[in-house]
N, C-alpha and C positions, 0 to 999 in steps of 0.2 A: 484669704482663707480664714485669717481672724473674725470675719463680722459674720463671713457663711457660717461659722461655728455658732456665735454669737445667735443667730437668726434660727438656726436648729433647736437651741436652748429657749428662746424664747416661744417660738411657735411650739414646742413640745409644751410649755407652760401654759399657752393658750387651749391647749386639747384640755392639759389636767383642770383646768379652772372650769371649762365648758360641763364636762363630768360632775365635777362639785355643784355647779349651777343647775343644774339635773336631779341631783340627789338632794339639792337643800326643794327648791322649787316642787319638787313633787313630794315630800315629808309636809311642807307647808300648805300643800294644798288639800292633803289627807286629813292634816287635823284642824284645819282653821275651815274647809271649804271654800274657800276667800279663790275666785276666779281671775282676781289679779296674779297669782302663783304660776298661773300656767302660762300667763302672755311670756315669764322669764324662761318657761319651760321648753315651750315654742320657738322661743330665739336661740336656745342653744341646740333646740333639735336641728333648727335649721342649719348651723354653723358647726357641728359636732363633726361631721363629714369633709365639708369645703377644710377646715384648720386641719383635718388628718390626712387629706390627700395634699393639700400644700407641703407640708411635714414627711410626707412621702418625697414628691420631686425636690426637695430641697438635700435628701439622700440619695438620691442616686447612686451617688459613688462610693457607695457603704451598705454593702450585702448584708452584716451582721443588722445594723438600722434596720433596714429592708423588712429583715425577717420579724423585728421587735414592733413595727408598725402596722403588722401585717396582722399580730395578734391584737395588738390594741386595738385596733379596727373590728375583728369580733366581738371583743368584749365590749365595746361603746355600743354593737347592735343590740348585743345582751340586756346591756342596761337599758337604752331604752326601750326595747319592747317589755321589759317588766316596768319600768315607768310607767310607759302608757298604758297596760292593766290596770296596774294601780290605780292613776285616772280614773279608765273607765270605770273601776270597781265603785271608788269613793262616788262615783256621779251616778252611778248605778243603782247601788245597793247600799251605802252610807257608810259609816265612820269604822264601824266595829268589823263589817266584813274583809275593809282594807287593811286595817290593822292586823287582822288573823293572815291574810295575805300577806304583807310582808314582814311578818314576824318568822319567816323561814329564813329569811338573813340572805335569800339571792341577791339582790339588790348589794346589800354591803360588798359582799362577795364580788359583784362584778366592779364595781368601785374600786374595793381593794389592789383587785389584779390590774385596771388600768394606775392607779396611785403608782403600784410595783414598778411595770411597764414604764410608764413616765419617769419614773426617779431612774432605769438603767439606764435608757436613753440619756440623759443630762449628764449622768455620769461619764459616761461614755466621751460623750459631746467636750466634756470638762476637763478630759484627760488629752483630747486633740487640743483643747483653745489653751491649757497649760506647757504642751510644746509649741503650738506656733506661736507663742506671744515670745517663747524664753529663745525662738530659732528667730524669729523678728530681730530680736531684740539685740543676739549676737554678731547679725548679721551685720547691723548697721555700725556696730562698736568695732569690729572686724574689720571694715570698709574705711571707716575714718581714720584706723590707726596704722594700717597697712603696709605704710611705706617708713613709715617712723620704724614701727616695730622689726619689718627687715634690716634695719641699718645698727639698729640697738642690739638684734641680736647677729648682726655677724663681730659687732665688736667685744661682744658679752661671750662668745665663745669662743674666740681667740685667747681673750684673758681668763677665762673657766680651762682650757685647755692648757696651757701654761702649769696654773693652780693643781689642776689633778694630776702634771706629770712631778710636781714635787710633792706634793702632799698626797700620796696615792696608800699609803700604808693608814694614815690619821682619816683620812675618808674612808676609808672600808670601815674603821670601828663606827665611826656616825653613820653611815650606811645602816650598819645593825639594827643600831639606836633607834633611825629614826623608821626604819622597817616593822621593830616591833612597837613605836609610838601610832605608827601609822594604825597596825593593825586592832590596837586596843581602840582608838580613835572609830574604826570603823564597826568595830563589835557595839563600843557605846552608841554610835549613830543607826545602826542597823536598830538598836534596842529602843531606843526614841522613837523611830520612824513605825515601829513595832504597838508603838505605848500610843503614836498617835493617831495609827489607824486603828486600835481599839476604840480610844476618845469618839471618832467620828461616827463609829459604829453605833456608842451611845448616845450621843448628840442626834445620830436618825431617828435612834426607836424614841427618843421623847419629844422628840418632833413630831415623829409621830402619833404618838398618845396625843399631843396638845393639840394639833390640827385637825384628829381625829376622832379621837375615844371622847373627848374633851368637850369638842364643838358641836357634835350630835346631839348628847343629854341637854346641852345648853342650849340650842337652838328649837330642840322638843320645849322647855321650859317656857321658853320665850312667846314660841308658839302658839303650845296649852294655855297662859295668860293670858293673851287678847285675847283670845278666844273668848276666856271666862266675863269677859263684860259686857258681852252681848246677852242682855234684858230678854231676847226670848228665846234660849235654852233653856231644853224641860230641865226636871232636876236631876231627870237619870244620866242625859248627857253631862249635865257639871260634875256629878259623881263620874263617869265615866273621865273624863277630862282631868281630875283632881288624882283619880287612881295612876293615871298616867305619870303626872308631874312628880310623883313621887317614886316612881318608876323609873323615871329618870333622875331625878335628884340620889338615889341607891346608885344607880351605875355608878354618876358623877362621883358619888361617895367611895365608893369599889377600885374607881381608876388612882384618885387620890389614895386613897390605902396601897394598890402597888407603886406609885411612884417611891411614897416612903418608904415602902422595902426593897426597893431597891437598890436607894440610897443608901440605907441601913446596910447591904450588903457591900455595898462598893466602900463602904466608909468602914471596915471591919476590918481591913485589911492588915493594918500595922500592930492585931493581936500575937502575944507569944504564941510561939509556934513549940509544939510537944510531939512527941514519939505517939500514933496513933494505934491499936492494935485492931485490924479490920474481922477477927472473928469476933471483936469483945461489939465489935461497934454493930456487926447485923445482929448477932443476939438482942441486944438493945432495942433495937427495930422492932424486933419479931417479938418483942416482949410488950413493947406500945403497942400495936396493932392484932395484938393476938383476937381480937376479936373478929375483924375480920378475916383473919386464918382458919377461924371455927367455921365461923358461918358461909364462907365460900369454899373450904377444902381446898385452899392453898400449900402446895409443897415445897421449901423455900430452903434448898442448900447452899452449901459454899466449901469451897477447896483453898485456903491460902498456904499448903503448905509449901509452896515457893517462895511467899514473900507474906510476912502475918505483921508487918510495921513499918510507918512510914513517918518524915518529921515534918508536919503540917498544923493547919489549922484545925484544930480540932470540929469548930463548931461549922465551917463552908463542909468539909467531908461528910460527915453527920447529914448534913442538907442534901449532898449529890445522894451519897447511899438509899437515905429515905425518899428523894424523888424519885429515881426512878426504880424502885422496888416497887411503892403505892402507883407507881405508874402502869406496871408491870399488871397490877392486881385490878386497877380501874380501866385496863383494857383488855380483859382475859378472855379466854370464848368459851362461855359458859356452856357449850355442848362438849367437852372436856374436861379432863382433870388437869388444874394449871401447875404448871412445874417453873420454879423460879430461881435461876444458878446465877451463882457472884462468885467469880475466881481470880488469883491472880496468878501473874507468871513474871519471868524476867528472862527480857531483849534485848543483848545491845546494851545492857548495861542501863536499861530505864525499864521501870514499874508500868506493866499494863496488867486494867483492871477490866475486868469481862461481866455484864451487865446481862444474861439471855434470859426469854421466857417462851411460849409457848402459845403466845395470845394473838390478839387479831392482826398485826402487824400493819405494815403503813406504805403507799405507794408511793413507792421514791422516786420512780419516772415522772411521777405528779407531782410530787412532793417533797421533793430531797431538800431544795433550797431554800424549804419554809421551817423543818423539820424544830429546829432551834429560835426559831421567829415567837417574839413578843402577842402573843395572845392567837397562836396558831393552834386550830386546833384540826382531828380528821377522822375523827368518828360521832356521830352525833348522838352515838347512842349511850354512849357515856359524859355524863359529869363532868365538869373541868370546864378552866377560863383557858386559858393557853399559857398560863407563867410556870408552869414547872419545869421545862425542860430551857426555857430561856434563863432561869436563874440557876441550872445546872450546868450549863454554857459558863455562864459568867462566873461561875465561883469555880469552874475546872480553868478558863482562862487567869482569874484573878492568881491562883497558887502556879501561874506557869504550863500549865498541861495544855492536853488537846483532847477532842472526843469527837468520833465520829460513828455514823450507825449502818447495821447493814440490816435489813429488812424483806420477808416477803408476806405479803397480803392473805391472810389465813393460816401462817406456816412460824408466824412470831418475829421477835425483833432483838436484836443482839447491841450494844450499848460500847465501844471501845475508849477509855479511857488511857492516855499514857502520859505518864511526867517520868522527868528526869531525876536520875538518884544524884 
């Protein structure tokens, strides 16, 4: 069961790499025209299929797989039939009309979703090969010690029995002791285990950045260069090819700028924490932005008379508040007048914070489990890279809270923030 696990992980590995070889192969062939691009393109068309139905029979016995293979297998169709537009475009009609074609970001898009697809499955896969290696493993330590261990403890309980009928009042007190030892013990491990699946979480999105956001500009770069040495491109194409390179050398510039803020965020942490007063703190807002208050008719209240202070960081709150208020305002639906409410209340003895507006809202059937995602974005008609709602994520995680969203598609989107007092 160990190596079938093993063999899932890898063969899922060989889909994701096949996709990659797809999406570099056909960007390479867009902008170099270089016909050696496609024979790599052609070998993973052919092989894109056979590596996902293997990866299929290799699950059989795992419906939930099933179901995960079953999309990734759309979305590899996806991909490559806008690949091979693309193709035919460039070979068709030349460089610029390919380029206006996939500057609609399908292509990324179906990428992305299989990248998504791939990393659940392995996860998945990672969470069987971490019990059967650790059920192997006791299995066989079980088996060798088995008859020892029965004789050791029927002599060990004979003399424990003994022990406890004399000392039965002095064991109750350690009893106590080591019950509330036990339970601090497991509150601190619960909180580690807590800290280090946040860790993990970070360690994927700049994996992801580096594998992705990273390797793209840079492999444009690469590209656009040979290119430029070929003696007989006119000079509108080397213009054409030089605008590019620096097209990409900005993104590359852009992704580097969020890394270091993010870091800068993560690394803020150990600032003194002060009593924050949340009516002082949206005035403030609403005093930077008053411009665009005027010029879009924005109407922007707030109710804290259940809770008007909280002892935090000043500068992460200030961040959540202003994300997603300018959030609020850079998704509004302009055949409306936008209304914009920040209230709190108090639950149970912990601060929730109410984020609503009135604006184009977001399909969470589609989109729920991206909603907080690292450069995620779901309207196209608005502005924005996808970092604000991921660094309002991280800095309501970093001060301990939680946040979750409830949303419908034309009817606005509501923001639930709660930390503990």
């Amino acid at each position: 069961m160990v190596r079938h696990t093993e063999q899932v992980i890898n063969q899922s590995g060989n889909v994701l790499s096949i996709a990659k070889d797809i999406e570099t192969a056909t960007e390479g062939f867009v902008i170099t025209n270089d016909s050696t691009f496609l024979q790599s393109f052609y070998i993973a068309e052919k092989a894109a299929f056979t590596s996902i139905s293997e990866l299929k029979q290799l699950t059989l016995d795992n419906p939930g797989q099933q179901l995960r293979i079953d999309s990734l297998d759309g979305y590899m169709h996806k991909l490559l039939d806008f690949a091979t537009k693309t193709v035919k475009i460039r070979q068709e009609q030349g460089l610029m009309p390919a380029v206006t074609y996939t500057s609609n970001k399908q292509g990324k898009y179906f990428g992305d979703q299989i990248r998504k697809i791939t990393s659940t499955i392995q996860q998945a896969e990672n969470v069987l090969l971490r019990i059967r290696k650790q059920t192997n493993g006791r299995s066989q330590i079980a088996f060798k010690q088995l008859s020892r261990v029965i004789f050791i403890s029927m002599v060990a309980f004979t003399i424990l029995l003994l022990i406890l009928i004399d000392r039965y009042l002095l064991q109750n007190k350690e009893k106590e002791k080591r019950t509330i030892e036990l339970a601090l013990a497991n509150e601190e491990r619960t909180k580690m285990v807590g800290d280090l699946m946040l860790r993990n979480i970070d360690l994927e999105q700049f994996a992801y950045i580096i594998s992705h956001n990273l390797r793209a500009p840079v492999a444009n770069i690469i590209g656009a260069a040979s290119v430029l040495n070929d003696n007989n491109l006119s000079l509108a194409d080397k213009e054409t090819i030089i605008d590019g390179i620096k097209v990409s050398v900005t993104r590359l510039d852009e992704v580097v700028k969020d890394l270091n803020h993010i870091l800068q965020v993560k690394g803020d942490i150990n600032e003194t924490k002060e009593i924050v007063h949340f009516s002082t703190l949206v005035e403030e807002i609403k005093s930077s932005i008053q411009n665009l208050i005027d010029k879009y008719n924005i109407e922007i209240t707030y109710d804290f008379s259940a809770v008007d202070g909280f002892l935090t960081l000043r500068g992460y709150l200030y961040s959540i508040f202003y994300n997603l208020i300018s959030n609020s305002i850079k998704y509004r639906r302009k055949e409306i007048h936008s209304i914009i409410e920040v209230k709190s209340s108090l639950v149970n003895n912990k601060l929730e914070l109410l984020f609503s507006d009135n604006g184009m809202g977001i399909n969470l059937k589609k989109n729920g489990d991206q909603v907080f995602g690292l450069y995620k974005r779901f309207h196209s008609t608005a502005e924005g890279k996808g970092l604000g709602l991921f660094m309002v994520k991280t800095q309501v995680d970093a001060l301990g809270g939680k946040i979750s969203v409830h949303s419908l598609e034309n009817e606005g989107t509501e923001f639930r923030i709660e930390f503990n007092l």
